[in-house]
C-alpha positions in Angstrom: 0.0 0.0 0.0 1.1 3.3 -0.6 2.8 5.8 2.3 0.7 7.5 4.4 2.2 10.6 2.8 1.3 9.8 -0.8 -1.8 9.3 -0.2 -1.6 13.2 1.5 0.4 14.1 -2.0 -2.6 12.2 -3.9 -5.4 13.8 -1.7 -4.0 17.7 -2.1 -4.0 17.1 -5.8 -7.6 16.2 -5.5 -8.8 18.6 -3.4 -7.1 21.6 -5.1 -8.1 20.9 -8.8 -9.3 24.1 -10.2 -13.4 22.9 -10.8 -14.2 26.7 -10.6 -11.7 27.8 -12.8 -10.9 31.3 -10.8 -7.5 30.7 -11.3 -5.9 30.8 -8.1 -6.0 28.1 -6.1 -2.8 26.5 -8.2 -0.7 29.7 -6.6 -2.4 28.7 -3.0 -1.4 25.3 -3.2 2.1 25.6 -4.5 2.4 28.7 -2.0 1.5 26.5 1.0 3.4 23.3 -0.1 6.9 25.9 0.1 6.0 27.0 3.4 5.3 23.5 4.3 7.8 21.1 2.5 5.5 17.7 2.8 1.7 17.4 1.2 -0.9 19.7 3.3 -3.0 16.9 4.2 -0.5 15.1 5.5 0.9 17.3 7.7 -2.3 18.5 9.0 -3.6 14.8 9.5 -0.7 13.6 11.4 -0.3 17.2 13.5 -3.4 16.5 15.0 -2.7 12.6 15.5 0.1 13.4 17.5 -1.7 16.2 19.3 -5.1 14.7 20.5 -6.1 12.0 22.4 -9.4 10.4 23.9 -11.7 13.2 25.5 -9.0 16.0 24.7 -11.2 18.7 23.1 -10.6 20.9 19.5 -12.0 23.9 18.7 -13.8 23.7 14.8 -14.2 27.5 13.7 -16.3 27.9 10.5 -18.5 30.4 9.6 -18.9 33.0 6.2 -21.9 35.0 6.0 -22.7 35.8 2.5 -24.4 39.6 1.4 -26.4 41.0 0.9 -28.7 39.0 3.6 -25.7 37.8 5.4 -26.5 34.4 5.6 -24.1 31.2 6.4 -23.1 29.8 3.2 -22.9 25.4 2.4 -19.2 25.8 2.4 -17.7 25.4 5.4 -20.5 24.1 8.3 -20.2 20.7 5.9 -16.6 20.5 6.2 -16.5 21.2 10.1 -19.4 18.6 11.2 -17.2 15.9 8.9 -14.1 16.8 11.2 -16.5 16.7 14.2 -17.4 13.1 13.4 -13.7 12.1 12.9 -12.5 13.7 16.1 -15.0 11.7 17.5 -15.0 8.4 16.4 -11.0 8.1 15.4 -9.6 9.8 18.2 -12.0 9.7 21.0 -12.0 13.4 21.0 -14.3 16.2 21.7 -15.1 18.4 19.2 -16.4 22.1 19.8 -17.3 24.0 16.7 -17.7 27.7 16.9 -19.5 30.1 14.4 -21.0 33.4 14.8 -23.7 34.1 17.8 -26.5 34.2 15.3 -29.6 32.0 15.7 -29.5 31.4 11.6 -26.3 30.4 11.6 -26.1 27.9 15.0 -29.1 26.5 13.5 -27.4 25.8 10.3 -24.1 24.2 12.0 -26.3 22.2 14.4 -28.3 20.8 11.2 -24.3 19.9 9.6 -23.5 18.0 12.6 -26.7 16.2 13.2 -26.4 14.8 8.9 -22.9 13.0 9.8 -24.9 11.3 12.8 -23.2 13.0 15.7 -25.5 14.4 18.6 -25.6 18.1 19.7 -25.1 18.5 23.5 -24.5 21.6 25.5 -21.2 22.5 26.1 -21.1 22.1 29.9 -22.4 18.5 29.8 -20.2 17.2 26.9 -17.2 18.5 29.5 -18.5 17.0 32.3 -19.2 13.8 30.5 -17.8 11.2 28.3 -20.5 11.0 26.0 -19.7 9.0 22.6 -20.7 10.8 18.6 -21.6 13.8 20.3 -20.2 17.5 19.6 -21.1 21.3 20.9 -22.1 24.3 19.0 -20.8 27.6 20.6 -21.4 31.5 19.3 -18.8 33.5 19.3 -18.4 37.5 20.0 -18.2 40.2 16.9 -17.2 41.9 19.2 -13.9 42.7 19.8 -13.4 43.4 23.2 -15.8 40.5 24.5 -13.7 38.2 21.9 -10.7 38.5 23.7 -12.4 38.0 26.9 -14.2 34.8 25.5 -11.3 33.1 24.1 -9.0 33.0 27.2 -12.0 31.8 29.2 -12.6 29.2 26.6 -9.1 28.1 26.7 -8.7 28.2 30.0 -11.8 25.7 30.5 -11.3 23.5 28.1 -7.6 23.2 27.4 -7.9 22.2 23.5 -5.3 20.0 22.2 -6.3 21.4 18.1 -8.1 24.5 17.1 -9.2 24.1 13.1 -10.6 26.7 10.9 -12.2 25.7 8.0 -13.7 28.6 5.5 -13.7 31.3 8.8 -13.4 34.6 7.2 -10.5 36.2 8.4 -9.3 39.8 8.9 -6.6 41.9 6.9 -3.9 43.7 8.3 -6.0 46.8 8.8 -8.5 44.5 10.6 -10.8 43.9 8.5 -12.8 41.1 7.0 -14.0 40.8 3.2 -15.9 38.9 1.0 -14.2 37.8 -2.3 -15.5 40.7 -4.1 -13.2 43.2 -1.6 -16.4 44.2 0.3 -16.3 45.0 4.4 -18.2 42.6 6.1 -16.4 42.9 9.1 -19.7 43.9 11.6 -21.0 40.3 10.9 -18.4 38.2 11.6 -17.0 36.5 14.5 -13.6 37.9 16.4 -11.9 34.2 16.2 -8.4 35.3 15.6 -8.4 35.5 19.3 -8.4 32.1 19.8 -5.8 31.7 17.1 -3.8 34.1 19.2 -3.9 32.7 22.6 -3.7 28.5 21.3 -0.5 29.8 19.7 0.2 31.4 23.4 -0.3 27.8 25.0 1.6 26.1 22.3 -1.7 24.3 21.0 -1.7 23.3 17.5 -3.4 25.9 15.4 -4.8 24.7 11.3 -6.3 26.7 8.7 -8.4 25.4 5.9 -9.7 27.8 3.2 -9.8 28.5 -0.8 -9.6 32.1 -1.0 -7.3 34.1 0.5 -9.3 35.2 2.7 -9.6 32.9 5.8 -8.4 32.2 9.2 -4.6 31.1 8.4 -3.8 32.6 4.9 -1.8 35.2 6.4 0.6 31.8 6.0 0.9 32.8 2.2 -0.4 36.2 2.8 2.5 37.2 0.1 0.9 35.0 -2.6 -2.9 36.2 -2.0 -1.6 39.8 -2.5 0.0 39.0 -5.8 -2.6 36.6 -7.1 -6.0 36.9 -5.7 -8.3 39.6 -7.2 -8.7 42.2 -4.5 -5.8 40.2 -2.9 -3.4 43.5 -2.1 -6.3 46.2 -2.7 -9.8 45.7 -1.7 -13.1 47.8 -2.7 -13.7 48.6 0.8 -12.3 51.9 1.7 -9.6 50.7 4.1 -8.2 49.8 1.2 -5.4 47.1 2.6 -6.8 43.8 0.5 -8.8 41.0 1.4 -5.4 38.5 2.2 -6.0 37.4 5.6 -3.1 37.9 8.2 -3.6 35.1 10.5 -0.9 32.9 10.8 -1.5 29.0 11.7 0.8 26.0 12.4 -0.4 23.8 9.3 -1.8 25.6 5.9 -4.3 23.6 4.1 -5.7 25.4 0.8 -8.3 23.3 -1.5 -10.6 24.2 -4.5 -14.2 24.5 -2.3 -13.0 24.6 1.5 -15.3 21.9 2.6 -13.1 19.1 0.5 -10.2 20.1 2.4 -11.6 19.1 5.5 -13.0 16.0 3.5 -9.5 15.0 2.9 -8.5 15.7 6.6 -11.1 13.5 8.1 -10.1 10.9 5.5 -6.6 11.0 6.3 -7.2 10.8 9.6 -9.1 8.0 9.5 -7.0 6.1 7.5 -4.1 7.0 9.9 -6.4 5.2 12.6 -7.2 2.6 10.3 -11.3 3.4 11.1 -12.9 4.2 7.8 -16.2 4.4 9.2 -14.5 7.7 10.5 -15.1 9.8 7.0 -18.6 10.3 6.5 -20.6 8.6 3.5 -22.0 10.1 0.9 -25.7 9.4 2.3 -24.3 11.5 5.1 -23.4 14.3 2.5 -27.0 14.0 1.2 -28.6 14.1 4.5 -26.4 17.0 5.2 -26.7 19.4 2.3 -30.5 19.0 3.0 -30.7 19.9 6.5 -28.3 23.2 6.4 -30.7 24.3 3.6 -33.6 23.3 5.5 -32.0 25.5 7.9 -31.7 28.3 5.0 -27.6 28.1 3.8 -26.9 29.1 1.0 -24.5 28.6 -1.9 -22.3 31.6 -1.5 -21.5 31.8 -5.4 -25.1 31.9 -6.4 -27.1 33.1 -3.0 -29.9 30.5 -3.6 -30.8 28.0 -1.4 -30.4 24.7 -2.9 -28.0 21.7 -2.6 -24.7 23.2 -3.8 -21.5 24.8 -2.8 -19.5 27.1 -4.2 -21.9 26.5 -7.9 -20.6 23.6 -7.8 -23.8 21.1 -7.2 -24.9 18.1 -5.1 -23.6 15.0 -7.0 -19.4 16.3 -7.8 -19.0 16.9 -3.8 -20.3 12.8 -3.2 -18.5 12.5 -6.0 -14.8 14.3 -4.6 -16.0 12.4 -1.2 -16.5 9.2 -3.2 -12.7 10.0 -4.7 -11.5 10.2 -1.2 -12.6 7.1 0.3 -11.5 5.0 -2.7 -8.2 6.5 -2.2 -7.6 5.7 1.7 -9.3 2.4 1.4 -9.2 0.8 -1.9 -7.6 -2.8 -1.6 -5.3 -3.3 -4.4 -5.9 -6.0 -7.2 -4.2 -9.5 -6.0 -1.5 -9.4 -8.9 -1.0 -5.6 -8.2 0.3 -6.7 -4.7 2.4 -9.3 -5.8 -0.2 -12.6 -4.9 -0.4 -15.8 -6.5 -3.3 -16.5 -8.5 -4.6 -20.4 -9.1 -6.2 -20.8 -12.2 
């Protein structure tokens, strides 16, 4: 069978083929990969390996609200409740996913988590207790001064071993958050870069997962989205300073649609743990896509509720998850691995 890291090598080529043909995520990738020196999803599965063990707790921050209604998008809550399940089931873990303190979009994250079969429990009890498939939904502050508050008192209760963000819009180095058309959309969005900044404090593993530019950990190739993201190095916003995000985080992992990336992570992950029940199924991503609608996501490219992500519809992301599993689990052909065949 192949080494755990060409699978990672075969998985980041997936993940990051250009289906939407913007252009960029080629530069994000390669940009990444040089920071990095091994395949992202390798690196990323195997940080958190090493990092979290049975009822340790992670932090999963997702969370883009989409103008002109400001609503959660599909891409991201998907990709967050499939890391959820993995944390759970592969490593015992306790996953904690975090998203803005808006009814809409709790509701939508909830509705994520509930398709890959985990339960929703409130964050006290799941600390107190060892309870199995099970995950917490918390709202974080927009604002900034209650952010920093919040995310020492989170950290300081429940001593995460991993935080993970996965499509979390992320501010520029005025402070500032943007959409991909350079737009301020800063007063809707979650202060999380706190949390980045006091895990990286505590020494607790920090990873970023996004497409753009301009998430939670891009300020990793911050360099790169300035050169060759539109709106990368000047926004339309008056401040001005570009939509590249500044945040820096311990493991870069860039992909085409944000949610594949953390498809590939849970994968990985489970094949590291050699539990491939792990990585959701693609009845899972069925159930799911029809509950965070249900819920009213939307596809951020379009702003209509329906089953898709990113335009990019229903059947392509079973299809990438489908793509996924085959590669972690496949068995070879007998004469591929060298058996005798009778005949």
């Amino acid at each position: 069978m192949a080494s755990y890291e060409t699978l990672g090598k075969w998985l980041d080529t997936l993940v990051n083929i250009d289906i939407l043909g913007r252009g960029i995520i080629d530069k994000l990738y390669t940009g990444a990969y040089e920071k990095i020196g091994e395949p992202l999803i390798y690196r990323a599965a195997r940080e958190i390996k090493e990092a979290v063990g049975k009822n340790d707790a992670v932090l999963i921050m997702t969370g883009f609200r989409t103008p002109p209604l400001y609503v959660q998008e599909t891409d991201g809550p998907l990709g967050a409740a499939s890391l959820a399940r993995t944390i759970d089931i592969c490593l015992g873990g306790k996953p904690i996913l975090i998203t803005e303190p808006v009814d809409a979009s709790l509701r939508i994250l909830k509705a994520a988590v509930r398709g890959v079969g985990l339960s929703v429990m409130p964050i006290e009890e799941i600390c107190k207790e060892s309870y199995k498939h099970s995950a917490s939904i918390v709202g974080f502050p927009i604002d900034e001064e209650k952010a920093k508050e919040d995310a020492k008192r989170l950290l300081d209760e429940l001593n995460p071993r991993a935080v993970i963000a996965i499509e979390k819009a992320g501010r520029n180095s005025k402070n500032v958050y943007h959409n991909q058309s350079g737009l301020d959309i800063s007063k809707y969005h979650a202060k999380v870069e706190h949390i980045i900044t006091e895990a990286q404090k505590r020494d607790i593993l920090t990873i970023g997962i996004g497409d753009g530019g301009n998430e939670v950990g891009m300020g990793v190739i911050e360099d790169v989205v300035r050169k060759h993201v539109p709106y990368g190095d000047v926004c339309q916003c008056p401040c001005k300073g570009g939509i590249a995000a500044t945040s820096k985080v311990d493991v870069l992992v860039t992909a085409a649609i944000s949610n594949w990336g953390g498809y590939a992570l849970s994968g990985m992950l489970a094949r590291m743990c050699n539990k491939p029940e792990g990585l959701h199924t693609q009845e899972n991503e069925d159930l799911m896509f029809t509950l965070v609608i249900s819920e009213g996501a939307i596809d951020g490219d379009k702003g209509i509720v329906e089953r898709s992500a990113d335009n990019v519809e229903l059947g392509i992301h079973k299809s990438v998850l489908a793509l996924i599993r085959q590669i972690l689990f496949h068995r070879p052909h007998p004469v591929i691995r060298g058996e005798i065949i009778s005949v």
